[in-house]
PyMOL commands that place a pseudoatom at each C-alpha (Angstrom):
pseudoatom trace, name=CA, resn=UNK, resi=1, chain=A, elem=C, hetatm=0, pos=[0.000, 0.000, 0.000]
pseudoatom trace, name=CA, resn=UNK, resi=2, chain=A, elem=C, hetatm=0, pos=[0.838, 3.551, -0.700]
pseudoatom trace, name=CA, resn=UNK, resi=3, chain=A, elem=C, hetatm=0, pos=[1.763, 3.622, 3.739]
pseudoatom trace, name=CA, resn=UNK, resi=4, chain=A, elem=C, hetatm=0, pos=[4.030, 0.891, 3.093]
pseudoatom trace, name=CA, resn=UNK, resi=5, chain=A, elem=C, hetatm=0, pos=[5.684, 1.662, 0.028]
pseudoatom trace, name=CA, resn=UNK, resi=6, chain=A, elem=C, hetatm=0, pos=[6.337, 5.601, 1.438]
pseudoatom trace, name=CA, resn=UNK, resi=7, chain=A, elem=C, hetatm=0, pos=[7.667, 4.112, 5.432]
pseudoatom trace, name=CA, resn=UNK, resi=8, chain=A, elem=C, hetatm=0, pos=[9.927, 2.115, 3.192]
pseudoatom trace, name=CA, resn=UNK, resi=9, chain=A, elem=C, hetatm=0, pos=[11.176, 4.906, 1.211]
pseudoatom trace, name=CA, resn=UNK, resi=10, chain=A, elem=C, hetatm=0, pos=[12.102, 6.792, 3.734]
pseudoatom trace, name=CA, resn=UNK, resi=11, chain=A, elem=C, hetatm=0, pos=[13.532, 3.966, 6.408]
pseudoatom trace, name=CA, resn=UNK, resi=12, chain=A, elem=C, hetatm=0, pos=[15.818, 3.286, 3.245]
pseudoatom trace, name=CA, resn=UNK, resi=13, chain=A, elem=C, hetatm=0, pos=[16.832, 7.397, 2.968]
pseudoatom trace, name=CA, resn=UNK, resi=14, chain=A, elem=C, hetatm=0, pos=[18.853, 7.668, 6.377]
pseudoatom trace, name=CA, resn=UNK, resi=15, chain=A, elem=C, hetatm=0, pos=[20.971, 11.011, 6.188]
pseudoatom trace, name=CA, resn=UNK, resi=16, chain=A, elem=C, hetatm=0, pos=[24.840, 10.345, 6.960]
pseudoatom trace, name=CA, resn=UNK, resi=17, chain=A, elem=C, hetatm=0, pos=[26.905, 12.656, 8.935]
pseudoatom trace, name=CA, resn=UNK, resi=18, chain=A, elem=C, hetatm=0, pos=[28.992, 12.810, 12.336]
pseudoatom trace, name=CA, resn=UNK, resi=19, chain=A, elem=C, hetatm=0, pos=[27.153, 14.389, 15.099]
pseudoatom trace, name=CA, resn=UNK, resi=20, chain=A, elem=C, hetatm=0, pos=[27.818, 12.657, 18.329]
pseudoatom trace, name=CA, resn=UNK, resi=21, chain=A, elem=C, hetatm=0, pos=[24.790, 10.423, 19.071]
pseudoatom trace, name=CA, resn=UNK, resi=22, chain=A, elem=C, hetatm=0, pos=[22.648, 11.653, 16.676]
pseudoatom trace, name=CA, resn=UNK, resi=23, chain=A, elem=C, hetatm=0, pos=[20.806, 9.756, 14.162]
pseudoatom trace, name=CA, resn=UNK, resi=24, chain=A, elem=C, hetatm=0, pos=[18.999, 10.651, 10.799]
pseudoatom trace, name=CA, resn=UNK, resi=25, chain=A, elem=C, hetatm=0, pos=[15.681, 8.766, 11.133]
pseudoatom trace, name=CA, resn=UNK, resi=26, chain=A, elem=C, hetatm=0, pos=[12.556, 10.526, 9.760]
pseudoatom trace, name=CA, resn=UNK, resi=27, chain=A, elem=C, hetatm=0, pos=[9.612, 10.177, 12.084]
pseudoatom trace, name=CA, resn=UNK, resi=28, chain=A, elem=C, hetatm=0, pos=[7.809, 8.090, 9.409]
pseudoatom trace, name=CA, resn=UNK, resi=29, chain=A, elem=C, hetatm=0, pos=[10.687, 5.859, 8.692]
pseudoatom trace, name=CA, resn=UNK, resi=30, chain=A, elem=C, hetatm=0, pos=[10.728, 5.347, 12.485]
pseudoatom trace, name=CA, resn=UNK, resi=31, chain=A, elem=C, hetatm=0, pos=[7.205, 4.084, 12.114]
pseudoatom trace, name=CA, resn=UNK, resi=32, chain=A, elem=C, hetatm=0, pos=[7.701, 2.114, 9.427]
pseudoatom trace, name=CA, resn=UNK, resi=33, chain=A, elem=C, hetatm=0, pos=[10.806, -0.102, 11.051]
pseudoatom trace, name=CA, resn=UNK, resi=34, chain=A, elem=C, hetatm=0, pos=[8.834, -0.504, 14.314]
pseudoatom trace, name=CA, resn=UNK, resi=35, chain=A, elem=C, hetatm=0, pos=[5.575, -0.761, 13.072]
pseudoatom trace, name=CA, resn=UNK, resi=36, chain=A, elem=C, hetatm=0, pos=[5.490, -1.793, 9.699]
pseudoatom trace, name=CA, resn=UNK, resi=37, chain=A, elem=C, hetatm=0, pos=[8.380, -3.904, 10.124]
pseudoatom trace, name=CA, resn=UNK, resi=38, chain=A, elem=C, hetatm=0, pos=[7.931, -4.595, 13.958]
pseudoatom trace, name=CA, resn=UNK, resi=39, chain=A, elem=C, hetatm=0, pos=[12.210, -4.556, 14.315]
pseudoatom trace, name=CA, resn=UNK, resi=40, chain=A, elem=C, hetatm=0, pos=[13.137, -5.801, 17.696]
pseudoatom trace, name=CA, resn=UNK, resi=41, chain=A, elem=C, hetatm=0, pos=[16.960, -6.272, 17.387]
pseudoatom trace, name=CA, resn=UNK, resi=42, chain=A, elem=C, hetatm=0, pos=[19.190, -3.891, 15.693]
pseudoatom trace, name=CA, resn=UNK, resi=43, chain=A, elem=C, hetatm=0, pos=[22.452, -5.506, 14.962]
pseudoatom trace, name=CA, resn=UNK, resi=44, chain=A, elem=C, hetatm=0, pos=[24.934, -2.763, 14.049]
pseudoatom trace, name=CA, resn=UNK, resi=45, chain=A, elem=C, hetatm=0, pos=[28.039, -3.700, 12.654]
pseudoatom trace, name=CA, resn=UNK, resi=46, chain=A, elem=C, hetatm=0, pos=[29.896, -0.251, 12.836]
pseudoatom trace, name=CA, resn=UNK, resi=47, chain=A, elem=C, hetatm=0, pos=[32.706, 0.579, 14.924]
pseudoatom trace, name=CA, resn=UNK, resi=48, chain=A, elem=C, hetatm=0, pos=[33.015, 2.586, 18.331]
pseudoatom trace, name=CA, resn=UNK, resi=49, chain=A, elem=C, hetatm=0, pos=[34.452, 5.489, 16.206]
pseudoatom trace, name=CA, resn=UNK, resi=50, chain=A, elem=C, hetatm=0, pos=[31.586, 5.465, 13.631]
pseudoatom trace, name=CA, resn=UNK, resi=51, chain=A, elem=C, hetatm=0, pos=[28.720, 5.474, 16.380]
pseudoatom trace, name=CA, resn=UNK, resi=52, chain=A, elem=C, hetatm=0, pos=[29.560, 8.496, 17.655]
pseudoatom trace, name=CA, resn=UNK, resi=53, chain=A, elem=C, hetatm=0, pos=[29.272, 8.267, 21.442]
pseudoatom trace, name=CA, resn=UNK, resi=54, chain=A, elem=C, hetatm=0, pos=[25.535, 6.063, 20.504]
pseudoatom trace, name=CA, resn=UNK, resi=55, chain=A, elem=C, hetatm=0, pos=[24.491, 4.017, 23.767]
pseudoatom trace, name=CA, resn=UNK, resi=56, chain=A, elem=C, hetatm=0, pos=[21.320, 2.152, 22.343]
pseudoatom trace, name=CA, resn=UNK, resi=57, chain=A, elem=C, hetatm=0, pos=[19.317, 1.492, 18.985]
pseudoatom trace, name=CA, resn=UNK, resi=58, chain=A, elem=C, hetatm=0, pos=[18.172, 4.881, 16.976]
pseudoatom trace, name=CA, resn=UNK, resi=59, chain=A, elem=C, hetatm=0, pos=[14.840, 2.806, 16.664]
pseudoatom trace, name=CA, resn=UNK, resi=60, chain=A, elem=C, hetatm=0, pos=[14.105, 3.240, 20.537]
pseudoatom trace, name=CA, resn=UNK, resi=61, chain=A, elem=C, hetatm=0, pos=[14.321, 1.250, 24.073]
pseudoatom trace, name=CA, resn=UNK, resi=62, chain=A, elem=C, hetatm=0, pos=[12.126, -1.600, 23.207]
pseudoatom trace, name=CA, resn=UNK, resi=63, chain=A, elem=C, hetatm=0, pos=[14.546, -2.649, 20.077]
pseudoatom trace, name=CA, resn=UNK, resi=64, chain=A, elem=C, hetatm=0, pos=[17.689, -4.299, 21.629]
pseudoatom trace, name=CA, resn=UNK, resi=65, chain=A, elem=C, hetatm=0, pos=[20.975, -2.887, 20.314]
pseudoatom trace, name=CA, resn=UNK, resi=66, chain=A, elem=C, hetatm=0, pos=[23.992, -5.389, 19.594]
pseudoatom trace, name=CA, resn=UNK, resi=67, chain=A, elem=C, hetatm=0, pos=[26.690, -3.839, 19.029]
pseudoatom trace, name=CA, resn=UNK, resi=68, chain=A, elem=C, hetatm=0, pos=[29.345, -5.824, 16.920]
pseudoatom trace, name=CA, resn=UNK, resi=69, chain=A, elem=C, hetatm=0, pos=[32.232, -3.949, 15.227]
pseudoatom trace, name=CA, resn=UNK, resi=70, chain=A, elem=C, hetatm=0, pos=[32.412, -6.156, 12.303]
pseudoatom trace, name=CA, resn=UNK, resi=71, chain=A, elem=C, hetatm=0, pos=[35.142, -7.320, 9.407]
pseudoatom trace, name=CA, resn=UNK, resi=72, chain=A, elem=C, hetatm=0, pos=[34.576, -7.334, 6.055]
pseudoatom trace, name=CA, resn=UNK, resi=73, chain=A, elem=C, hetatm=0, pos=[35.934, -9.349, 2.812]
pseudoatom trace, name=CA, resn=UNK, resi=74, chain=A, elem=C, hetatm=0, pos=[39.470, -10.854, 3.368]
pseudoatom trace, name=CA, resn=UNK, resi=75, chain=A, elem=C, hetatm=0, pos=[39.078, -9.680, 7.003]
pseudoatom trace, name=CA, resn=UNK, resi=76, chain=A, elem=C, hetatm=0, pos=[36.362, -12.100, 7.269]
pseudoatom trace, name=CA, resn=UNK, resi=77, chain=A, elem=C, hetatm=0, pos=[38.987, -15.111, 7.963]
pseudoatom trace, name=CA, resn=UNK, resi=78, chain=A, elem=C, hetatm=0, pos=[40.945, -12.733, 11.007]
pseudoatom trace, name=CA, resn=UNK, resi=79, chain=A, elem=C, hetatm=0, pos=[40.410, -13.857, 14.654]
pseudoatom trace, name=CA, resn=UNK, resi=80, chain=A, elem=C, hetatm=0, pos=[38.595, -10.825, 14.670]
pseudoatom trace, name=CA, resn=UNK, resi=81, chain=A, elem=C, hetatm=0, pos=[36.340, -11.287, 12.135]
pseudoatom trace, name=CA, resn=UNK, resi=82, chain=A, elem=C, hetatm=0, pos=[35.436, -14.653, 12.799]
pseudoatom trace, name=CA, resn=UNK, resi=83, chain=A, elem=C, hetatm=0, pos=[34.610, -13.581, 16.626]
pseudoatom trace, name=CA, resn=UNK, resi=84, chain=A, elem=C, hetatm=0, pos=[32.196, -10.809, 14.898]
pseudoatom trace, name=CA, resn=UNK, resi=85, chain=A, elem=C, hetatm=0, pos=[30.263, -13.146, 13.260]
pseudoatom trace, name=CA, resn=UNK, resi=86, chain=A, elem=C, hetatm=0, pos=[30.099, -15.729, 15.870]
pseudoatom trace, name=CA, resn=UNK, resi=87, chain=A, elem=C, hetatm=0, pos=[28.456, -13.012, 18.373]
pseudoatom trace, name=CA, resn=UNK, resi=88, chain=A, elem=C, hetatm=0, pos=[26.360, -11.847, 15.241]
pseudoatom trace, name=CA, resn=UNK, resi=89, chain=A, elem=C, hetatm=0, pos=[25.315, -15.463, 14.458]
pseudoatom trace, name=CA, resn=UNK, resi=90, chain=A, elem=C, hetatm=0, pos=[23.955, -16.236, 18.225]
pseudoatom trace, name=CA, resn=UNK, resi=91, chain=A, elem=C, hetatm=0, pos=[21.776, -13.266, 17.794]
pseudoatom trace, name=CA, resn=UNK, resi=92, chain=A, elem=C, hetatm=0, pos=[20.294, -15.176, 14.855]
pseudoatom trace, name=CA, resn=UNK, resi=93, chain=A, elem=C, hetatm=0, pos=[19.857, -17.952, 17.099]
pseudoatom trace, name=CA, resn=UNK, resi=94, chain=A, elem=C, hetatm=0, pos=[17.282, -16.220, 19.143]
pseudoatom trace, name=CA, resn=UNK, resi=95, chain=A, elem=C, hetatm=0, pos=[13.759, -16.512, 18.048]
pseudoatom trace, name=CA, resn=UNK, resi=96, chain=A, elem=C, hetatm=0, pos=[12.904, -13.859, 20.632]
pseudoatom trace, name=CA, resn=UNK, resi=97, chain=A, elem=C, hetatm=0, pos=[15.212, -11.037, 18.892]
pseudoatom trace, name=CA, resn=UNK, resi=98, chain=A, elem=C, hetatm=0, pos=[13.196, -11.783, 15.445]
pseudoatom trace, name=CA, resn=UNK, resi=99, chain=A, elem=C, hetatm=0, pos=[12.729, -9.500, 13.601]
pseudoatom trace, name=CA, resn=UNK, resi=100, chain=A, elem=C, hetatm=0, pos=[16.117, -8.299, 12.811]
pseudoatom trace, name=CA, resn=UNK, resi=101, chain=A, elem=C, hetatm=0, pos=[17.804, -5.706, 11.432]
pseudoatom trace, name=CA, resn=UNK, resi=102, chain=A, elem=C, hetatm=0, pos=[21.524, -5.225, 10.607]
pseudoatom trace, name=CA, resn=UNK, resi=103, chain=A, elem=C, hetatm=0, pos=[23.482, -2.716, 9.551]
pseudoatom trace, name=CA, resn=UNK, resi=104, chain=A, elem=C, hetatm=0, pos=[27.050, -0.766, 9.004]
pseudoatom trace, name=CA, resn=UNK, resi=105, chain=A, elem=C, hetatm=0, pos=[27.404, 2.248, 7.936]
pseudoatom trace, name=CA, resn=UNK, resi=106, chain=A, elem=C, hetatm=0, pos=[26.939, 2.134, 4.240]
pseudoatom trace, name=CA, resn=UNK, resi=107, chain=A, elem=C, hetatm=0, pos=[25.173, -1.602, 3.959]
pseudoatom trace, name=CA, resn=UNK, resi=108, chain=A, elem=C, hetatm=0, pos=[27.208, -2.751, 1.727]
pseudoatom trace, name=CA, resn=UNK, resi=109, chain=A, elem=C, hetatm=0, pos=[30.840, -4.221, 2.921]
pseudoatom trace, name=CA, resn=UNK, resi=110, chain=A, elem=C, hetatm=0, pos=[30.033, -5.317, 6.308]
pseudoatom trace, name=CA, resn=UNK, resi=111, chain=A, elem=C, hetatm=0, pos=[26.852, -6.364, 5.790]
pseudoatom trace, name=CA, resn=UNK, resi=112, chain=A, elem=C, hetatm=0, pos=[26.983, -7.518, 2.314]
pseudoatom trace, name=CA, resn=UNK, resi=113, chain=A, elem=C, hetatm=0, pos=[29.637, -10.081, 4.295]
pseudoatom trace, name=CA, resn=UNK, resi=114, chain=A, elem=C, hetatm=0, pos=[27.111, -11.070, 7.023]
pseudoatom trace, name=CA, resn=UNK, resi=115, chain=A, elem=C, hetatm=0, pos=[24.164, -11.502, 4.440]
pseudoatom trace, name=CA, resn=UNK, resi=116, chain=A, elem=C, hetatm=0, pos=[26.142, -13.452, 2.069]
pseudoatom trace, name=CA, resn=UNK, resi=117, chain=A, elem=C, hetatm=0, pos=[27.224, -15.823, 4.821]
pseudoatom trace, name=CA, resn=UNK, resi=118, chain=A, elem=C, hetatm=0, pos=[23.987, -16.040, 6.319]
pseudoatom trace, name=CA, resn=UNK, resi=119, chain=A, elem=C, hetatm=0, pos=[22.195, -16.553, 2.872]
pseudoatom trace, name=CA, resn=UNK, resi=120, chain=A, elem=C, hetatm=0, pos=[24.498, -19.215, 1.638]
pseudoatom trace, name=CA, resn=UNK, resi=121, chain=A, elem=C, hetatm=0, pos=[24.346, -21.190, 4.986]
pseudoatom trace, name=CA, resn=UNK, resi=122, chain=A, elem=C, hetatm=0, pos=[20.224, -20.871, 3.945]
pseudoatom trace, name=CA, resn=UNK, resi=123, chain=A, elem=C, hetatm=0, pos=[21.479, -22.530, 0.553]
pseudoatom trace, name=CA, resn=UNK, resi=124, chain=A, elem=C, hetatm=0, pos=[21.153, -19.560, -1.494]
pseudoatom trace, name=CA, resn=UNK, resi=125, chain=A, elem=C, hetatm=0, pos=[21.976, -20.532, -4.817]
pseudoatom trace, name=CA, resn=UNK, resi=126, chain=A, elem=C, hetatm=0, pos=[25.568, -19.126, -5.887]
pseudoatom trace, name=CA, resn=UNK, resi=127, chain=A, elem=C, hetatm=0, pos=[24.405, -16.952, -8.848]
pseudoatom trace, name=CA, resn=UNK, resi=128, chain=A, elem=C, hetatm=0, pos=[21.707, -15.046, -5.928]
pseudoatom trace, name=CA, resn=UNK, resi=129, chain=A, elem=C, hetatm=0, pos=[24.690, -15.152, -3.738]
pseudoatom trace, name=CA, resn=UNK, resi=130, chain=A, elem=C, hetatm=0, pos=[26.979, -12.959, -6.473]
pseudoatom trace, name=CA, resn=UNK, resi=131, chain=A, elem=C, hetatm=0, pos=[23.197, -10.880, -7.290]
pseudoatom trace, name=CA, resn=UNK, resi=132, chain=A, elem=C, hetatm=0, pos=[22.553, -10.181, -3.973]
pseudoatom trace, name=CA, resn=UNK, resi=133, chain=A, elem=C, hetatm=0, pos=[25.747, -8.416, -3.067]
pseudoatom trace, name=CA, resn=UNK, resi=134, chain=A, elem=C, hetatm=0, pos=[25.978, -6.827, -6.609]
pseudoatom trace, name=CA, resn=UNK, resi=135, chain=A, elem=C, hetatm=0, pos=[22.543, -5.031, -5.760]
pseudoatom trace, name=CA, resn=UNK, resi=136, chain=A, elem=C, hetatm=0, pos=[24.145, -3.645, -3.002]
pseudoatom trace, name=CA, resn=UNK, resi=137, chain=A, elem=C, hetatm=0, pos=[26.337, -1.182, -4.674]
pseudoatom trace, name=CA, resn=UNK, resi=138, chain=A, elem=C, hetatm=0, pos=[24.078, 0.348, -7.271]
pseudoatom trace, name=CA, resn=UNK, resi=139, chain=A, elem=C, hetatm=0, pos=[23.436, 3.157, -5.191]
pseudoatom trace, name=CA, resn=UNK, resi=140, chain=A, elem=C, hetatm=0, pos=[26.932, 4.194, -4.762]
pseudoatom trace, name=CA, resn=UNK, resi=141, chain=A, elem=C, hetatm=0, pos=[29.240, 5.803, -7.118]
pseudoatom trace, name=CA, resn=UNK, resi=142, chain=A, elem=C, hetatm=0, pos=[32.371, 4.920, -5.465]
pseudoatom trace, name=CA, resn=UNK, resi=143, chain=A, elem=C, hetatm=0, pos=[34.679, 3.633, -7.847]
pseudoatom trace, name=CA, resn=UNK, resi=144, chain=A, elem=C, hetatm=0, pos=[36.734, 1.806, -4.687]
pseudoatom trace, name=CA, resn=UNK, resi=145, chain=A, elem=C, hetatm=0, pos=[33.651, -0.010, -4.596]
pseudoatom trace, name=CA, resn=UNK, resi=146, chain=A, elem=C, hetatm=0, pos=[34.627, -2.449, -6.647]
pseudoatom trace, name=CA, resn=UNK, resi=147, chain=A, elem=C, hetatm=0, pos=[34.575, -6.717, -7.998]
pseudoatom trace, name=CA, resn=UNK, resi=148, chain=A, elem=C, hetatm=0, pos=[38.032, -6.842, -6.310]
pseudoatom trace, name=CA, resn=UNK, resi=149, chain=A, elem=C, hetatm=0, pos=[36.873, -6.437, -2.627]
pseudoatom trace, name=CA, resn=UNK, resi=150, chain=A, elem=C, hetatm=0, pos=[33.902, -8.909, -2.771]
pseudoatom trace, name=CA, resn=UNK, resi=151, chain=A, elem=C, hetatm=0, pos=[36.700, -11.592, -4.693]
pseudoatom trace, name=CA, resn=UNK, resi=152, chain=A, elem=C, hetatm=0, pos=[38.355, -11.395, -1.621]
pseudoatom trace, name=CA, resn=UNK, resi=153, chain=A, elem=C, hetatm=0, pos=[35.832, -12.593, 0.350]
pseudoatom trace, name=CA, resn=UNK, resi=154, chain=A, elem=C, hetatm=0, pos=[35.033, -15.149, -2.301]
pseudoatom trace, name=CA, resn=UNK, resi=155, chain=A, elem=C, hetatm=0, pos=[38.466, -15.772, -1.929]
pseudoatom trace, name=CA, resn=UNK, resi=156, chain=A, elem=C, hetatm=0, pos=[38.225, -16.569, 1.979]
pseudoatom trace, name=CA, resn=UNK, resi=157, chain=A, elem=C, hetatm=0, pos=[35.619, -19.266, 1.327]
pseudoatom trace, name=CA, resn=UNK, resi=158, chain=A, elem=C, hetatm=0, pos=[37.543, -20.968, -1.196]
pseudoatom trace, name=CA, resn=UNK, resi=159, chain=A, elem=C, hetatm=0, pos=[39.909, -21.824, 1.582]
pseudoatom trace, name=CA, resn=UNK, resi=160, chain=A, elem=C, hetatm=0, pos=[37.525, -24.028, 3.205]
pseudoatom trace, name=CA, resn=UNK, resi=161, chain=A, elem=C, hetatm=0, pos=[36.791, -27.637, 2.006]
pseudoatom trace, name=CA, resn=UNK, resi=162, chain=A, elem=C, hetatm=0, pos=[33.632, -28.588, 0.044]
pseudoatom trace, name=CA, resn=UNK, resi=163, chain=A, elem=C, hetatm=0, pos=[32.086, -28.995, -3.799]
pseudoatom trace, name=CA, resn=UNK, resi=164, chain=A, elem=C, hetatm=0, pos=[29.571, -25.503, -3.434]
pseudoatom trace, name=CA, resn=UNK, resi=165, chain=A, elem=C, hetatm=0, pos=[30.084, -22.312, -2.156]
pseudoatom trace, name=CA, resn=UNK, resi=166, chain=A, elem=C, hetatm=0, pos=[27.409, -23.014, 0.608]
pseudoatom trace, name=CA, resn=UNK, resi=167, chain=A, elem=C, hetatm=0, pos=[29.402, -25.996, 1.983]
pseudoatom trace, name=CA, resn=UNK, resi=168, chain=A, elem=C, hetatm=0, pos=[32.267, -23.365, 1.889]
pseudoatom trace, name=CA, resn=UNK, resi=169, chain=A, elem=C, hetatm=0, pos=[30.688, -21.543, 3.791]
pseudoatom trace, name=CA, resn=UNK, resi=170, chain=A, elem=C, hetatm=0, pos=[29.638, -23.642, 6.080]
pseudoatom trace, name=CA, resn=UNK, resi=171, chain=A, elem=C, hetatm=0, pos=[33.024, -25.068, 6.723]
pseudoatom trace, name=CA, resn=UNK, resi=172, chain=A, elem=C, hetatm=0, pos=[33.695, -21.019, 7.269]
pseudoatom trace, name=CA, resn=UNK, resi=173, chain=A, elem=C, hetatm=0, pos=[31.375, -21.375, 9.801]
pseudoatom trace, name=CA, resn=UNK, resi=174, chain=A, elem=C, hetatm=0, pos=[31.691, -24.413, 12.034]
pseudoatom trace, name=CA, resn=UNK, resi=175, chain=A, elem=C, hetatm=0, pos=[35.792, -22.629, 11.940]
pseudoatom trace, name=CA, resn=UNK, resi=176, chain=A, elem=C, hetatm=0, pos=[34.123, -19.711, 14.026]
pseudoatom trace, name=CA, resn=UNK, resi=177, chain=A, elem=C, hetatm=0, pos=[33.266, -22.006, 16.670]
pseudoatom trace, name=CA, resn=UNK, resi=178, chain=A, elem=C, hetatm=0, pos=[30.037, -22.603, 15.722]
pseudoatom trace, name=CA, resn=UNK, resi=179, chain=A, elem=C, hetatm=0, pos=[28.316, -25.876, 15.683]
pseudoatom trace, name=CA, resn=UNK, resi=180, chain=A, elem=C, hetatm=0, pos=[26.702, -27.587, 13.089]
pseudoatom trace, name=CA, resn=UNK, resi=181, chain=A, elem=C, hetatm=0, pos=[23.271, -28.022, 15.821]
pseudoatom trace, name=CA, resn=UNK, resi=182, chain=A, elem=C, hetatm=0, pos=[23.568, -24.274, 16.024]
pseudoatom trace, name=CA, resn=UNK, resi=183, chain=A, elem=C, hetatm=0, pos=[23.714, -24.015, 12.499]
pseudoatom trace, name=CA, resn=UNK, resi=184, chain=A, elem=C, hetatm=0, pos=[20.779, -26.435, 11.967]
pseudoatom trace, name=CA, resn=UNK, resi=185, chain=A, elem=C, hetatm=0, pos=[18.417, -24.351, 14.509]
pseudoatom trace, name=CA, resn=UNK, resi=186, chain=A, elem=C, hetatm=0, pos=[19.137, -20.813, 12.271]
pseudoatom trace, name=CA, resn=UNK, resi=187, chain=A, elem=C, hetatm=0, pos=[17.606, -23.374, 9.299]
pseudoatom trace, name=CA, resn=UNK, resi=188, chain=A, elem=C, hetatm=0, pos=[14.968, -23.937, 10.977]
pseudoatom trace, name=CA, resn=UNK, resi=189, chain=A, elem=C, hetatm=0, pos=[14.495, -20.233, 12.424]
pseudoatom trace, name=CA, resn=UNK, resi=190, chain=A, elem=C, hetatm=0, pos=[14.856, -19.097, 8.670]
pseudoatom trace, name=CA, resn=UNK, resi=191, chain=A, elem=C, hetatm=0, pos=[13.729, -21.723, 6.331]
pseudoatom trace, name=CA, resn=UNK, resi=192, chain=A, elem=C, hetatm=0, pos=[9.773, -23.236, 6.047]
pseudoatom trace, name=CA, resn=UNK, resi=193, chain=A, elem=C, hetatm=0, pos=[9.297, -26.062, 5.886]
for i in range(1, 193): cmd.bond("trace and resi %d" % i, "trace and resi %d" % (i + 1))
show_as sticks, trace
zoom trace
């Protein structure tokens, strides 16, 4: 509806800029994440630096805020980034946190890591995979963003044994400490039967 469509319009046209705990929410695209979308759980991926002094969730006190400075591409394989996404995966894990929302700061390198994990432990095919984190630069007219940073994440997964990219990835995985019950439950979280 013409609600909907407008909510989602303007949750997706955030301002940026660096004003210490402020955040760019319209009032409608407030509405629209808690009501339309009923968010509960905002996973933000940003760093200390980049949240500017932030102590909770833009989206209020009744959406939990987990804050998880996250890797991205290569990093992805670090100590680091593997702890990231092993705090970021038990979130997942939580049927009480659904619905979800997670972010960085642009929603494309951090993210576009954690979704392309997440979707090819769901068994994304590998062609949605490399669609789904192409969509995510179309916005942005950065030439740094470029085929050569998502390769190397590509390139992390191809370090890990199987015939597919999802058993790649799930070998990723089950290398961040994760286990393959854990694994299972997000299925059945995510997946219908």
């Amino acid at each position: 509806t013409e609600t909907v469509e407008r909510g989602a319009r303007d949750f997706l046209n955030v301002e940026k800029g660096l004003a210490k705990g402020r955040y760019r929410l319209t009032p409608d695209a407030l509405d629209f994440a808690l009501n339309g979308l009923g968010i509960r759980s905002d996973i933000d991926l940003r760093t200390d630096r980049e949240c500017w002094g932030m102590e909770g969730s833009p989206l209020g006190t009744n959406v939990t805020w987990f804050h998880y400075s996250s890797g991205q591409y290569s990093s992805m394989e670090s100590d680091f980034g593997k702890d990231a996404f092993k705090k970021v995966f038990a979130v997942f894990l939580d049927e009480r946190n659904y619905p979800i929302d997670f972010h960085c700061i642009a929603g494309q390198d951090r993210t576009g890591a954690v979704a392309f994990i997440l979707n090819g432990l769901l068994g994304v095919a590998e062609d949605d995979l490399w669609r789904d984190w192409e969509t995510t630069g179309f916005w942005n007219g950065n030439p740094g963003f470029s085929h050569d940073k998502f390769r190397k994440l590509v390139e992390v997964f191809g370090r890990y044994p199987g015939k597919t990219m999802n058993e790649r990835v799930e070998a990723y995985v089950l290398s961040c400490g994760i286990t393959p019950e854990e694994i299972e439950k997000f299925r059945s979280i995510m997946l219908e039967e």
